[in-house]
C-alpha positions in Angstrom: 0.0 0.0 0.0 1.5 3.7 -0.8 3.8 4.7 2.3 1.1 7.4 3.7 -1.4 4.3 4.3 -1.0 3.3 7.9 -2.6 0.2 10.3 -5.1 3.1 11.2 -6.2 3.5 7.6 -6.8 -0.1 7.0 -8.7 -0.1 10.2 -10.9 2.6 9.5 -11.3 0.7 5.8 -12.1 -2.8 7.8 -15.0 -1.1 9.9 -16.7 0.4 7.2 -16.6 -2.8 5.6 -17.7 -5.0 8.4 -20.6 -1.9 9.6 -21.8 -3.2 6.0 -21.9 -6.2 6.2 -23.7 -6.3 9.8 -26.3 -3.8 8.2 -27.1 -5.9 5.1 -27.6 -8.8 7.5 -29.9 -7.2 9.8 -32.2 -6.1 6.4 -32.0 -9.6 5.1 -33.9 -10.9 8.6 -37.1 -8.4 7.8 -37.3 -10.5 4.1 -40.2 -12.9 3.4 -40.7 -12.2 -0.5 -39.0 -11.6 -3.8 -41.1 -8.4 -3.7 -39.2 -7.3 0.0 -36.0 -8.1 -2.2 -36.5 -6.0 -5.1 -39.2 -3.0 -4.2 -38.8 -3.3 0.0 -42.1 -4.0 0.5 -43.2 -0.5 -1.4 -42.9 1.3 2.4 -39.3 3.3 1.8 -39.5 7.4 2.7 -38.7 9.8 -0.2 -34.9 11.6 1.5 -33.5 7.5 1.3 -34.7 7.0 -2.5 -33.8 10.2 -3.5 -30.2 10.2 -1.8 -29.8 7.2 -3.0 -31.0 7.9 -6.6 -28.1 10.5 -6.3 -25.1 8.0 -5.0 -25.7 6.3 -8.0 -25.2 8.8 -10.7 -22.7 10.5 -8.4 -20.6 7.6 -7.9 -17.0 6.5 -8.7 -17.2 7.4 -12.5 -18.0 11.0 -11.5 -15.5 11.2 -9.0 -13.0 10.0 -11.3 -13.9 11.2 -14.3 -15.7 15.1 -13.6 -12.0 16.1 -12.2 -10.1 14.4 -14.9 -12.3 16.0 -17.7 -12.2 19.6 -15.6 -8.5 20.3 -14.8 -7.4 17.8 -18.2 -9.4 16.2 -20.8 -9.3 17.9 -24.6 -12.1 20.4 -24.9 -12.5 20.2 -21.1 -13.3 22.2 -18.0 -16.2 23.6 -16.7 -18.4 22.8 -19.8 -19.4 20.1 -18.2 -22.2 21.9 -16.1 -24.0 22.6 -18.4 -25.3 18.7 -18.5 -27.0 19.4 -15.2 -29.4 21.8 -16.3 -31.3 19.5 -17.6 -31.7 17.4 -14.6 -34.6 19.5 -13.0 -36.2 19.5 -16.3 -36.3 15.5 -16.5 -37.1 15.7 -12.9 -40.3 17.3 -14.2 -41.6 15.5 -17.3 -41.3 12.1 -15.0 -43.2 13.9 -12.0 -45.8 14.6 -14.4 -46.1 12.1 -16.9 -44.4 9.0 -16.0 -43.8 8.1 -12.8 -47.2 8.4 -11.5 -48.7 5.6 -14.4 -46.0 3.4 -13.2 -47.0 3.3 -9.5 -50.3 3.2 -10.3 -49.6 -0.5 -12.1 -47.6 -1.3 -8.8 -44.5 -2.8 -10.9 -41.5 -4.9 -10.0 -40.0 -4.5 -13.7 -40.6 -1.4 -15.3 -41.0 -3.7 -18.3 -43.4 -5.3 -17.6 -46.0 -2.0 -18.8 -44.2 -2.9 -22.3 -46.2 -6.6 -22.1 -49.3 -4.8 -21.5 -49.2 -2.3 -23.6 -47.5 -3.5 -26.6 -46.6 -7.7 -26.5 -44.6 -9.8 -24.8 -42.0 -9.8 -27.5 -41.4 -5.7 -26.9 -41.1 -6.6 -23.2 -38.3 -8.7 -23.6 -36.8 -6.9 -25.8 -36.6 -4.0 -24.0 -35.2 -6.3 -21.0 -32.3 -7.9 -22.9 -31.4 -4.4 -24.0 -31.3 -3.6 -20.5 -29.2 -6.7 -19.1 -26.5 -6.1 -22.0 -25.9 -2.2 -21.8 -26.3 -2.2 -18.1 -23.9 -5.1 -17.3 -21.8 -3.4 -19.8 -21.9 0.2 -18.1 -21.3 -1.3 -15.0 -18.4 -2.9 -15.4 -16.5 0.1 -16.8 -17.5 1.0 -13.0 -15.8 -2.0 -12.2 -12.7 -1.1 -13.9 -12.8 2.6 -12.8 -12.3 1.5 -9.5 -10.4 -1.6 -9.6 -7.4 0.6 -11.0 -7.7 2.7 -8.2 -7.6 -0.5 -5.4 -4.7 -1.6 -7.6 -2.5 1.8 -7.4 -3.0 1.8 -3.8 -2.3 -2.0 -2.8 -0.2 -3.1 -5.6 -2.0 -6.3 -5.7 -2.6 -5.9 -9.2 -5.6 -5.7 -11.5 -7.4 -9.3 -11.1 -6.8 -9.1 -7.4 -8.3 -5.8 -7.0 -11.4 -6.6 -9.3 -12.1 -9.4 -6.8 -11.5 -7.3 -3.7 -13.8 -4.7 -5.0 -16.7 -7.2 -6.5 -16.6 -10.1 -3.4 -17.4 -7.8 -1.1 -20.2 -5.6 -2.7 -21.8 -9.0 -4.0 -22.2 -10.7 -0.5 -23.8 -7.2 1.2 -25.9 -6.8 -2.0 -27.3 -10.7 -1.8 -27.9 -10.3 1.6 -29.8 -6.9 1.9 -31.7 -6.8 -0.7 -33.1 -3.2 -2.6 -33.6 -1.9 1.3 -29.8 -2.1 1.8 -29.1 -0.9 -1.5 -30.8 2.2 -0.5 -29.8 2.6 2.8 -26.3 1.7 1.9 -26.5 4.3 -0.7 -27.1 6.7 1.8 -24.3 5.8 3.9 -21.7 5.9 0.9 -23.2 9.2 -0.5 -23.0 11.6 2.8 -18.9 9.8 3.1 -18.1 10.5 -0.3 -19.7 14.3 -0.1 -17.9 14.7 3.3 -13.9 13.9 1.7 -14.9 16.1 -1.2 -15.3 18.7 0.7 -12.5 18.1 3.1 -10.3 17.2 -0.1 -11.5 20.8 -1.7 -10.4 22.4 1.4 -6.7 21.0 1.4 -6.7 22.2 -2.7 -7.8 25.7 -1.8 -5.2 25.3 1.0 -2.8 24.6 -0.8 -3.6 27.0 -3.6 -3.4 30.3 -1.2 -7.2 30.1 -1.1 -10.1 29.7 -3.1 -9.4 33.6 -5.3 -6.3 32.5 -5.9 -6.8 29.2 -7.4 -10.0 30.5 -9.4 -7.6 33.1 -10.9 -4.7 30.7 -11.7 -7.0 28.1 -12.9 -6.6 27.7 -17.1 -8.8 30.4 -18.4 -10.0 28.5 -21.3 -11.6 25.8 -18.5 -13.6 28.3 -16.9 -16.4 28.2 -19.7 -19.7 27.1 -18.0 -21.9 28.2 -21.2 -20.7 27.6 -24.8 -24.0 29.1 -27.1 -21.4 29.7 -30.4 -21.5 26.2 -31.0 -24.2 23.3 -31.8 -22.4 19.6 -32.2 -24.3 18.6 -34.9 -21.2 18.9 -37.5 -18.8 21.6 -36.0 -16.4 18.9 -34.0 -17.7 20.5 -30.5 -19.0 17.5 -28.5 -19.6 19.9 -25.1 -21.2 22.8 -26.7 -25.1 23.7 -24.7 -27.7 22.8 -26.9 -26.2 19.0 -27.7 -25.6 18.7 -23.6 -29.3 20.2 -22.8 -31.5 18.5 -25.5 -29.1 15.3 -25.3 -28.9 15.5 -21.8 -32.7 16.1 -21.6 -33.4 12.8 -23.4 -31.0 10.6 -22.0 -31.9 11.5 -18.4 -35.8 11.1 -18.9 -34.5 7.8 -20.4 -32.4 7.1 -17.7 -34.6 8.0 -14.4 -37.8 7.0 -16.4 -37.3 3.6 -18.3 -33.9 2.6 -16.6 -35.2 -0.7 -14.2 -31.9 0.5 -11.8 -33.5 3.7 -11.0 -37.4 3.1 -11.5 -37.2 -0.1 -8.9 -35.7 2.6 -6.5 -38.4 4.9 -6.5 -40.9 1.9 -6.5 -40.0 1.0 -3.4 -41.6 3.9 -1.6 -44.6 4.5 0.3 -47.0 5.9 -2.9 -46.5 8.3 -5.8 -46.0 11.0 -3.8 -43.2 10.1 -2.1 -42.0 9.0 -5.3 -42.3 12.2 -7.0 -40.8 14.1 -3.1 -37.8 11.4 -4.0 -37.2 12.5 -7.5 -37.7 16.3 -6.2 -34.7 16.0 -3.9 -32.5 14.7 -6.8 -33.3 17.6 -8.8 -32.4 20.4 -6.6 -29.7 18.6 -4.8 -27.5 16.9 -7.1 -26.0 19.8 -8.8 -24.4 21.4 -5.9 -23.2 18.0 -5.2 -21.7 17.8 -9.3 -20.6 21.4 -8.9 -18.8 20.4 -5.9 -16.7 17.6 -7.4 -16.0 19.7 -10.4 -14.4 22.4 -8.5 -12.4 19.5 -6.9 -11.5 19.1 -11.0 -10.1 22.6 -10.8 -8.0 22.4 -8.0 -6.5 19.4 -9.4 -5.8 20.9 -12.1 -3.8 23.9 -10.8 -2.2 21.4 -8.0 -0.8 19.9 -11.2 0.3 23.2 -12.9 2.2 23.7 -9.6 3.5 20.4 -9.1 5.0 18.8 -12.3 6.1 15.8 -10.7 2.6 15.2 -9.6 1.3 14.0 -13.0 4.6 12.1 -13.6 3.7 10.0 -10.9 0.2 9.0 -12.6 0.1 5.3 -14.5 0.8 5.7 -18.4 -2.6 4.4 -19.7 -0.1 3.9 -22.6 -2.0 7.3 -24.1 0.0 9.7 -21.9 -0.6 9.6 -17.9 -3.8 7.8 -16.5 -5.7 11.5 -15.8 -8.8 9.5 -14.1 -6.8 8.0 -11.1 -5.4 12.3 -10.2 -8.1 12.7 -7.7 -7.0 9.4 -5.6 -3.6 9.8 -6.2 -4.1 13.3 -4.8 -6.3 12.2 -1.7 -3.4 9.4 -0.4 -0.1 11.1 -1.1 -1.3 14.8 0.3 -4.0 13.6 3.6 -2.4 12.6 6.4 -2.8 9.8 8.6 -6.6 8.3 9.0 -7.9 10.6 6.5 -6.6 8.5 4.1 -8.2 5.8 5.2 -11.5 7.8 5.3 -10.7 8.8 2.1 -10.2 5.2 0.7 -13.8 4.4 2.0 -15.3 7.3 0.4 -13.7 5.7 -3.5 -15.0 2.3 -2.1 -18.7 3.6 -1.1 -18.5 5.1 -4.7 -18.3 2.1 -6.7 -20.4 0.7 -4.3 -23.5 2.8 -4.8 -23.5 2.0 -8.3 -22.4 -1.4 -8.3 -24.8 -2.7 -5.7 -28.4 -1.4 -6.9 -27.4 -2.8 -10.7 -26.7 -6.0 -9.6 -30.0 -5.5 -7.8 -31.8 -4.5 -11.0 -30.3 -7.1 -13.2 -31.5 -10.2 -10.7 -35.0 -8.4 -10.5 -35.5 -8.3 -14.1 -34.0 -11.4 -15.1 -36.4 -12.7 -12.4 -39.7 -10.8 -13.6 -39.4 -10.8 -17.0 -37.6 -13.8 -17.9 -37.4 -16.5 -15.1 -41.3 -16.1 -13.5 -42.8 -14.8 -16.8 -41.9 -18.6 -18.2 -41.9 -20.7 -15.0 -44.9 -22.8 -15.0 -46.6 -23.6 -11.5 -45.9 -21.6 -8.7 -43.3 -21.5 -6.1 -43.1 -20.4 -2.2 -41.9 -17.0 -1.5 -39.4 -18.3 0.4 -38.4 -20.3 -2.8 -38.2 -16.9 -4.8 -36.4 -15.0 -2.4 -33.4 -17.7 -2.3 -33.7 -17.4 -6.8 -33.6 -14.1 -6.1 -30.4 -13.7 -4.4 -28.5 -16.7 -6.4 -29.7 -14.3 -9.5 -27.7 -11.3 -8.2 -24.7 -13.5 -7.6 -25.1 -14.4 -11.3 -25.0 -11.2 -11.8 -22.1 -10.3 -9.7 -20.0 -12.6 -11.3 -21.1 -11.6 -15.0 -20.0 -8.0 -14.8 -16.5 -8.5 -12.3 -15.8 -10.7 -15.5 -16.5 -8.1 -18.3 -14.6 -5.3 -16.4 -11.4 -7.2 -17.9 -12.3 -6.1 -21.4 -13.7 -2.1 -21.3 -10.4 -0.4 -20.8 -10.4 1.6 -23.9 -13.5 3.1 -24.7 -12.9 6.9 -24.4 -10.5 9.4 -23.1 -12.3 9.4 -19.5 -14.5 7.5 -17.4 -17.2 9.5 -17.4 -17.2 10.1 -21.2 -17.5 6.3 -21.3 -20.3 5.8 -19.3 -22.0 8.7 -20.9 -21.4 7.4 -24.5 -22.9 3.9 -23.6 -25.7 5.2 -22.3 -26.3 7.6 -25.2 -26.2 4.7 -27.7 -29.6 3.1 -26.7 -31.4 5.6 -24.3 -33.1 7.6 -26.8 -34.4 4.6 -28.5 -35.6 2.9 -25.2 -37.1 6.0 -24.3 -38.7 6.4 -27.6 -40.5 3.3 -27.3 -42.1 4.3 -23.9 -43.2 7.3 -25.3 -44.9 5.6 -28.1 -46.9 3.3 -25.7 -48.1 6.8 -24.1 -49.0 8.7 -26.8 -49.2 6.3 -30.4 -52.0 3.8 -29.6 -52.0 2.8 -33.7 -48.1 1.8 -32.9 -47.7 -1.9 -31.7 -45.2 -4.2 -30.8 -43.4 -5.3 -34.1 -43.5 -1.6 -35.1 -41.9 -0.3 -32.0 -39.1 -3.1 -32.2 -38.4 -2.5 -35.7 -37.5 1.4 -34.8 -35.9 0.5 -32.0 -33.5 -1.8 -33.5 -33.2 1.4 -36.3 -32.6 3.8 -33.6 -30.4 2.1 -32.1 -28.3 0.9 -35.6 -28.5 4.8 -36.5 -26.6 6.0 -33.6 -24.2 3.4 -34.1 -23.2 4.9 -37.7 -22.7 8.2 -36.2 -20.8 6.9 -33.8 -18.1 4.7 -36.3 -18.6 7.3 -39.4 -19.6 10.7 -38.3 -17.7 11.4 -35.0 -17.8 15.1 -35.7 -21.5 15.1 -34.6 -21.5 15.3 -30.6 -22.4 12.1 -29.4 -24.7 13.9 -26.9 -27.1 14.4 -30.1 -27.3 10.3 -30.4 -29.7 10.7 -27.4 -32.6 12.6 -29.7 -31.8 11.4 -32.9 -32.3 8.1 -31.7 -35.6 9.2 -29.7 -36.2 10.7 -33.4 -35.8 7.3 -35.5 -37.5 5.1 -33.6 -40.1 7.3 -33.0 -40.4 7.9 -37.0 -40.0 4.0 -38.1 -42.2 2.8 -35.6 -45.3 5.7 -36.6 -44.6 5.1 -40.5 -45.1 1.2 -40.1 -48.2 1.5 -38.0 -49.9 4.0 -40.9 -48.4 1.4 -43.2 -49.8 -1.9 -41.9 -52.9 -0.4 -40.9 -52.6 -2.1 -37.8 -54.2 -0.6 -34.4 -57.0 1.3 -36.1 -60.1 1.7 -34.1 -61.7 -1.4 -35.5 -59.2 -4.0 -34.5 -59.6 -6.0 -31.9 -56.5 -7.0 -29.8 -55.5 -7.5 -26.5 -53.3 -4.4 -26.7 -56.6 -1.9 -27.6 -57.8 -3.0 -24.1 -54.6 -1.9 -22.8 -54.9 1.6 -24.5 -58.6 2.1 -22.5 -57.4 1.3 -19.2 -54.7 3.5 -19.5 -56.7 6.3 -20.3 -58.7 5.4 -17.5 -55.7 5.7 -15.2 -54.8 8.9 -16.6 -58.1 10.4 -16.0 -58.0 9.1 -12.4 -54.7 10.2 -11.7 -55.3 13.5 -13.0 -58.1 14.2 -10.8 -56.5 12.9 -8.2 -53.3 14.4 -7.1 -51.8 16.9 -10.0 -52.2 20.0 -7.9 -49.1 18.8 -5.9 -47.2 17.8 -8.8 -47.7 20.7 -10.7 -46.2 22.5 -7.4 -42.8 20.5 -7.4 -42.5 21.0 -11.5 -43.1 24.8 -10.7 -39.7 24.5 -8.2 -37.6 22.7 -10.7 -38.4 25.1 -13.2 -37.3 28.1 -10.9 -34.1 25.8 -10.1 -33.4 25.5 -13.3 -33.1 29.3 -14.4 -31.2 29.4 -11.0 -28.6 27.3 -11.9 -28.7 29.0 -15.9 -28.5 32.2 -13.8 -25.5 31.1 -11.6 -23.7 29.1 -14.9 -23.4 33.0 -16.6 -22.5 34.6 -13.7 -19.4 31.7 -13.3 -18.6 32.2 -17.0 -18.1 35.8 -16.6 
């Protein structure tokens, strides 16, 4: 371990780990059912689900990669803030329009609204797309991390992969979504706590915070870049790509994403869903905001100490610029902090692996294993299938973290870009179960599969178009294919008669009910986000100034 690790720091790493483990054990007594494993018995308060929502998102990716892309990455900086904005906005077309249809079908797998809307065959589909690109996602997380376990102990990659996995596997089998969450909670108030602390010793260093604003790369200080649009002009990180694109992919992602809709099942009703996805609109981008100014005063730590990027890994690409924030926290904090601060990159990848291995045995259960089991089985029975799924699942993605170490320039970039591949079409085909009742299953499959295929091309023959963009022309493909079909085929008229037209009627009838019912207090929360999001435009000029 690197000489400024002591016995003290691998204590404070061994408590955190075994505080864990005795929490996920003491959830795992309270569970009867597969439904107390996946949705915690629908009875979880909106402040866990929505801090939880953010350790996710905010998780070892971000605190690698946000820095790295700040204080080094090509075309970096600040820029990246401008993604944010259109948090709040999401925030408010799922309060709205999504969220509250979902809770109202009380859903394990948010899927499963595909089978009853559309066909079985969409359902699956839409599953299997999940698995792959969510396995795949998470173990670049994996990776992230493992590199960081491995610059610290030396035990190398494989080791380090295993450390990492073994652990979050067993607490994750054991405690169910209700640990996930809690966990998440745990892992997100550490990680916020040594950024902070780790910002201080930056500004510290720096003569204080003026002074490293002022000797911070003056080109990185953009927060707003209006002068370009991505669609041709080579500028990935210009506004209007990271708003609309960012729009798209986090509806996609909050919305039709099983590893953040089983979260905000799991609460009391569909207000305390829509209080949970309040809090993650208005508190996530101090917490981004905070982590990117981390990014700056990395980057002029590094200005003023050359040797300190010498001493970062070649990633055989010039030096390893994701692994400067850790580097940074165990060579500069003294004694115990680093140990604190060696939980606080643990409880990161934690907080994203543990609810996707979550998500990934509760669909593979609900959509695939239970949809085609015939007969019945004891809860008990399900809950133990349950948990040997997430261990599946465990082992699945600690193995494909060996082969996602070149993907892009940063972590975060990664994640982003893999996410930005399908989103737009999974989203797309959501929206047309809302709002295209002539569309059916085959059609929707058919522009998915285009979407999908389209983004693809841009990605290996137009890379001059902002990959941000792939999120709404995707949404714009499938959206297109599947509608021109449906007027094609003729199918879903108001004369056929098919299982999915009765669908169609008692979703309206939800929809009416739910719109009498509670909008008043929706429309309030939309009304905040709204405000919070000129707030943050607002504070993003005044920055760039």
């Amino acid at each position: 371990m690197n000489q400024s690790s002591t016995w003290i720091d691998w204590l404070i790493i061994a408590a955190y780990c075994v505080g864990l483990l005795v929490m996920a054990y003491w959830l795992a007594r309270r569970q009867e059912s597969r439904e107390d494993y996946y949705v915690a018995g629908r009875n979880v308060g909106p402040w866990p689900v929505g801090l939880s929502i953010m350790a996710t998102q905010c998780s070892t990716n971000s605190i690698l990669g946000a820095p790295a892309f700040v204080a080094f990455a090509a075309g970096g900086g600040l820029l990246w803030l401008q993604y944010e904005l259109a948090v709040p906005l999401a925030m408010v077309v799922l309060i709205l329009f999504v969220m509250p249809l979902f809770r109202h079908l009380n859903l394990v797998s948010v899927y499963a609204y595909l089978e009853q809307r559309f066909d079985l065959e969409t359902r699956l589909t839409l599953s299997g797309l999940f698995l792959f690109v969510r396995a795949f996602a998470t173990a670049v997380t994996v990776y992230s991390i493992a590199l960081v376990i491995d610059l610290i102990t030396g035990l190398g990659f494989t080791a380090s992969v295993l450390l990492l996995g073994v652990f979050t596997v067993v607490y994750d089998v054991m405690g169910g979504i209700r640990g996930v969450i809690y966990s998440d909670v745990i892992q997100l108030l550490i990680l916020a706590a040594m950024l902070v602390l780790v910002l201080v010793f930056l500004v510290d260093a720096s003569g204080g915070f003026g002074q490293m604003w002022q000797s911070f790369a003056q080109e990185r200080k953009t927060t707003l870049d209006f002068t370009h649009h991505g669609f041709g002009d080579g500028e990935t990180f210009a506004f209007w790509p990271m708003l609309f694109g960012g729009l798209f992919l986090y509806v996609s992602y909050y919305g039709c994403d099983q590893s953040q809709v089983q979260r905000q099942l799991s609460t009391r009703d569909i207000d305390a869903t829509n209080n949970a996805l309040l809090i993650n609109g208005l508190l996530r981008f101090p917490l981004v905001l905070l982590y990117c100014m981390v990014g700056v005063g990395i980057g002029v730590y590094a200005a003023q100490h050359p040797e300190f990027i010498a001493a970062l890994p070649d990633s055989g690409n010039g030096p390893e610029y994701n692994l400067s924030v850790p580097l940074y926290m165990i060579n500069v904090l003294p004694v115990g902090l680093v140990g604190l601060s060696l939980v606080a990159l643990f409880a990161a990848a934690m907080s994203s692996l543990d609810s996707v291995l979550n998500s990934l045995s509760a669909t593979t259960m609900e959509d695939f294993v239970r949809r085609f089991h015939r007969g019945s089985w004891s809860a008990h029975k399900e809950l133990i299938l349950s948990r040997l799924l997430t261990t599946l699942w465990g082992v699945i993605t600690l193995v494909m973290a060996f082969f996602v170490d070149d993907i892009a320039p940063t972590v975060l970039e990664a994640i982003n870009k893999i996410g930005s591949l399908a989103n737009g079409p999974i989203l797309a085909v959501f929206t047309l179960g809302f709002l295209a009742h002539r569309v059916r299953g085959p059609h929707a499959i058919a522009g998915l599969l285009t979407g999908i295929a389209s983004n693809g091309l841009f990605w290996l023959f137009l890379p001059e178009i902002s990959w941000l963009w792939w999120n709404v022309i995707g949404f714009a493909v499938t959206v297109a294919v599947a509608w021109i079909l449906a007027q094609v085929s003729g199918i879903g008229t108001a004369t056929s008669v098919t299982p999915a037209s009765n669908t169609d009627l008692y979703e309206h009838a939800i929809r009416h009910h739910l719109r009498v019912e509670a909008r008043k207090n929706w429309y309030k929360r939309s009304v905040w986000l709204l405000f919070w999001f000129l707030g943050l435009l607002a504070l993003l000029l005044y920055m760039g100034n």
